[in-house]
N, C-alpha and C positions, 0 to 999 in steps of 0.2 A: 189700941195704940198703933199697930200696925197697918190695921187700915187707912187710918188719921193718914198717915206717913205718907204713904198709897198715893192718896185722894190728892194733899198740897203737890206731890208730884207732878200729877197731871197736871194741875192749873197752872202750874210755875209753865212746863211746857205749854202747854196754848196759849197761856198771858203772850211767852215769848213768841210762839210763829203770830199775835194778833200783831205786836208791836212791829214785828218786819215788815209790814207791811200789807195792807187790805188785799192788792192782787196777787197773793201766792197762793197759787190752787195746787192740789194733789197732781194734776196732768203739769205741775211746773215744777216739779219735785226730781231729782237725776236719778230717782231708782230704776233700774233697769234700761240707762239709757246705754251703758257701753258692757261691755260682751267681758264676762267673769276671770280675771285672771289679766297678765300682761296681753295686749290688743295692738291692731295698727287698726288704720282708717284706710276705706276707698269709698270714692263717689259709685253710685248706678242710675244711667239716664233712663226716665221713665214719660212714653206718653203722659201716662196720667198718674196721679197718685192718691185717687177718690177711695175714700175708706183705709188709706193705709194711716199708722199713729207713730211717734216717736215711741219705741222701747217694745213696737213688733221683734217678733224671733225671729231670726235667719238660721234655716236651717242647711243642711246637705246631707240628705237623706231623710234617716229620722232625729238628724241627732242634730241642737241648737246650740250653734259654732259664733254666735253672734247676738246683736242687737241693731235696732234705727238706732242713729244716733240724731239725727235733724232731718226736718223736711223744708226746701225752697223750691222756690221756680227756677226755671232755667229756659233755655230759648226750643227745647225739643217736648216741656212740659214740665215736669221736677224731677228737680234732683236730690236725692236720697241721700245722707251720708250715714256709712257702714260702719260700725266697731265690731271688729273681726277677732277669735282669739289666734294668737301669735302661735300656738300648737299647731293650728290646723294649716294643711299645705292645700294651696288649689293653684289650675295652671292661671294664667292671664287671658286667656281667652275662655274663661267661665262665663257659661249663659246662665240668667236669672231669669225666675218667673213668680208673679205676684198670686197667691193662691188662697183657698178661704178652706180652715177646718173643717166646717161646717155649714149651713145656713144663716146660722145666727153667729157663726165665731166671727172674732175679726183676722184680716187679712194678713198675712207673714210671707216672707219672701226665701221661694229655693233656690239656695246654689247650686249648680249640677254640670259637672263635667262636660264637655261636648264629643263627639263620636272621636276626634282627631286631636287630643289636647296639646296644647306648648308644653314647651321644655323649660319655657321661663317661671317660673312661679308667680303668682300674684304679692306685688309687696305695695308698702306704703304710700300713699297717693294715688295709684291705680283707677282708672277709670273703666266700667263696664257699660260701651256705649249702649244707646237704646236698640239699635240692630239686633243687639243680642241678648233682649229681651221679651218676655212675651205677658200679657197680662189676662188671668182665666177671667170664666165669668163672673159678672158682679149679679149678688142677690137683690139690687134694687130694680135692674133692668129688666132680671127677669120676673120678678113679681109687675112691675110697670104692664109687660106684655103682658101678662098672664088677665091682669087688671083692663087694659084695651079687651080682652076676648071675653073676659065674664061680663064686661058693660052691653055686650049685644051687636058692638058691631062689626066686630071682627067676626061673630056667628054667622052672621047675616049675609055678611059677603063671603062666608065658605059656604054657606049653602048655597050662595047663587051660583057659585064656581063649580060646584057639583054638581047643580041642576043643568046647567049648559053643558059642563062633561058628557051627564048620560045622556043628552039629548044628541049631541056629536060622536059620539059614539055608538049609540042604538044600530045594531042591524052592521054595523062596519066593523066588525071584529078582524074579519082579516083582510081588510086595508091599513087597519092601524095595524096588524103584525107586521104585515109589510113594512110599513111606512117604520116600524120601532127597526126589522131587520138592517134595510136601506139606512138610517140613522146609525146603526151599528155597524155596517160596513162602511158610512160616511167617516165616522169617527175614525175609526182603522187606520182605513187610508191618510188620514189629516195624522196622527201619529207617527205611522211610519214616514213619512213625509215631513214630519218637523222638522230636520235639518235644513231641507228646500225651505221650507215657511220662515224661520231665522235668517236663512241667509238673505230672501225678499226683503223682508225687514230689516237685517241690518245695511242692503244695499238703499234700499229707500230715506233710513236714518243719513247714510253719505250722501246722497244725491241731495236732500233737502241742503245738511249743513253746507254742501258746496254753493247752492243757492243763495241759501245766506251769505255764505264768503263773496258770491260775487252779485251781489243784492246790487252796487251801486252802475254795473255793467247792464245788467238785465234793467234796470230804470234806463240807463243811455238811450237802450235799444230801442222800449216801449214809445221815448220819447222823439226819436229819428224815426221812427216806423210812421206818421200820419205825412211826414215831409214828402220821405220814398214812395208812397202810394201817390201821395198828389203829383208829382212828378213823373210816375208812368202816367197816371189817367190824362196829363196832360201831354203824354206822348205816343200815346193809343194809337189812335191815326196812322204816325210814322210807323208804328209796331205792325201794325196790320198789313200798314205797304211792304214790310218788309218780308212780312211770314209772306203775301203772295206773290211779292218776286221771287222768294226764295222755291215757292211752290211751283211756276213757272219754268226756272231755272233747273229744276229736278227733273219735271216732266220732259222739257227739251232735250235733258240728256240724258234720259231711259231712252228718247226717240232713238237718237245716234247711234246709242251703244245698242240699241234693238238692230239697228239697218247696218250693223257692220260685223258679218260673218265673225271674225275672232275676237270681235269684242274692243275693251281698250289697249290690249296687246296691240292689236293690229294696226290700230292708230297710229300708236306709237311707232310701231314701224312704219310706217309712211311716211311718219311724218320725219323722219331719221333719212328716208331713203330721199325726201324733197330739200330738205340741209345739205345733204350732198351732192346733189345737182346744181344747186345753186350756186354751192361754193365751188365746183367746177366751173357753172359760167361767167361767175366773177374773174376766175383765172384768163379762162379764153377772152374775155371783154377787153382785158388789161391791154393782152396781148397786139386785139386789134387796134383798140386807140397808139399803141404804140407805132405800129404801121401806117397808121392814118396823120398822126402827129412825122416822123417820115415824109410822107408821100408830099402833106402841104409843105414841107419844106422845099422840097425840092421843086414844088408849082413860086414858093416866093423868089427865087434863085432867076425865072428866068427873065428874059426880056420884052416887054409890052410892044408886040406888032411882030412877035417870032409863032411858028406855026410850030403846037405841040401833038403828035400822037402818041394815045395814051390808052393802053391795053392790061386791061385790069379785072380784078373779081373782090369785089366786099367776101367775106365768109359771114354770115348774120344766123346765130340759133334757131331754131325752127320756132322756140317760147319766145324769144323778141320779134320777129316775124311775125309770129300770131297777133302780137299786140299792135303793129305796128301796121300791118299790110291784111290784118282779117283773115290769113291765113291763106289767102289765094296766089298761087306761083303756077307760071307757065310749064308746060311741059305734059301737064297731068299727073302729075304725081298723086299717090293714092295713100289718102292719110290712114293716121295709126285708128283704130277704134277706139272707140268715142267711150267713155267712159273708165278707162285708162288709165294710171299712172305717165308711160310713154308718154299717151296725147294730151294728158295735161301741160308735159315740160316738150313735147315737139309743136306744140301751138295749132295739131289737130296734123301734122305733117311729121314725115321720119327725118330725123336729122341729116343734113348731107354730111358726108365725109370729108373733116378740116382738113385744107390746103396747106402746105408748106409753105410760112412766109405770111399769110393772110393774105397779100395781095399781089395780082400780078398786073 
């Protein structure tokens, strides 16, 4: 009778899970979806989530603090959601990683502290982004590969790869020591040098983006740049006359400053000491038109058919002389030498000594 009892038991229960409905499977069942006892929830972003189930363990350490509570997608891969027990304290920057018992087990995911943890604890809604996740190997990949190398042709090309090794290496034993040495002091260098190597790089990373920021500058320029060339090649010619007068005009006066003992010092002063002469005869000119302006006065004063004598001396510079008379004066006077200052401004003759008056 007891078994009777038993037996209608059971049927009554599976009459009842048939009538709820055809699609309720055992994997639709909430046993073991949320974590034993009072729980909160947090999401964990996951590349991937191949072979992970709802109602995996979460553990920290060895001991299972939790359960999956759902699997979605999400825009970094899936997102997990966690039922955590409410006992267990972890900080908010907990790293996760997706792990496999065994071979054949299925995958569960460890909580585990990070080297530097918060202060904050992980509470209700909490997100453990994918950054701070890591996923071990999966047993399909590696049986995959394993399956590539027993088909033969994964053999085939490590033998060829060997065959060529010991054929490049035959007899060179130590040039490859070298060459491994040399690599090894390569590397060295490039490490102790990583500072320098980041900061190339992070200077190169500014340089580009400033590029970019002035992306619509650098098109301006490309785009003026075919103008400004047509426009020298159309002014070539002129350019060339220009470098070889300017060529001309250099050589001329290397000549100068060659033929003149102190150089353009010297010049200068001459040419300071010929300013001053001249603005002396400026002075003395004035003076004589002054006298001469006089003299015709006193010729318009007199009377047409009266007899004048007139005893008199122009004073004339020996430099308006020279221009005027060639430089020839009676008496013989014995000019300055020829190449001179003096007989520049004496007109090749020595000044005579001004009269009182200018005229007599």
């Amino acid at each position: 009778m007891r078994r009777r009892l038993i037996g209608l038991a059971c049927a009554a229960v599976a009459g009842s899970l048939f009538l709820a409905g055809c699609g309720v499977g055992i994997a639709d069942l909430p046993l073991g979806r949320t974590a034993d006892g009072p729980d909160y929830a947090v999401t964990l972003q996951l590349a991937t989530a191949d072979g992970l189930l709802p109602g995996a363990d979460v553990l920290n350490g060895q001991k299972v603090i939790g359960r999956v509570a759902a699997l979605a997608t999400d825009t970094v891969g899936a997102r997990v959601s966690l039922s955590l027990e409410l006992a267990t304290e972890l900080p908010d920057n907990v790293e996760a990683s997706v792990e496999l018992p065994s071979a054949l087990g299925n995958p569960f995911i460890r909580l585990a502290e990070p080297a530097q943890p918060s202060s904050r604890p992980l509470r209700e809604g909490d997100v453990i982004v994918e950054s701070r996740t890591t996923i071990g190997p999966q047993i399909e990949s590696a049986l995959a590969t394993l399956g590539t190398i027993v088909s033969g042709s994964g053999l085939s090309q490590l033998q060829t790869v060997v065959g060529e090794l010991n054929t490049a290496f035959a007899g060179r034993s130590g040039e490859v020591r070298g060459l491994m040495d040399t690599l090894a002091s390569l590397m060295a260098g490039a490490t102790a040098n990583r500072s320098e190597f980041d900061a190339a790089i992070d200077l190169a990373a500014r340089v580009s983006q400033q590029l970019v920021d002035q992306q619509r500058v650098v098109d301006g320029y490309l785009e003026a740049m075919p103008g400004a060339v047509e426009l020298l090649t159309q002014q070539r010619d002129s350019i060339a006359s220009l470098l070889a007068s300017t060529t001309a005009l250099a050589s001329n006066a290397d000549v100068i400053l060659a033929a003149s003992p102190r150089g353009i010092d010297g010049m200068l002063a001459d040419a300071g000491t010929v300013i001053g002469a001249l603005n002396s005869v400026n002075g003395r000119i004035a003076s004589t038109l002054d006298n001469m302006n006089t003299f015709l006065g006193n010729f318009g004063r007199s009377v047409h058919g009266d007899y004048l004598n007139f005893d008199g001396a122009l004073d004339i510079p020996g430099g308006i002389d020279k221009l005027i008379t060639g430089g020839s004066l009676p008496g013989g006077a014995v000019s300055a030498p020829a190449g001179t200052l003096a007989s520049l401004l004496a007109g090749g003759v020595p000044l005579p000594a001004p009269t009182p008056g200018g005229v007599r």
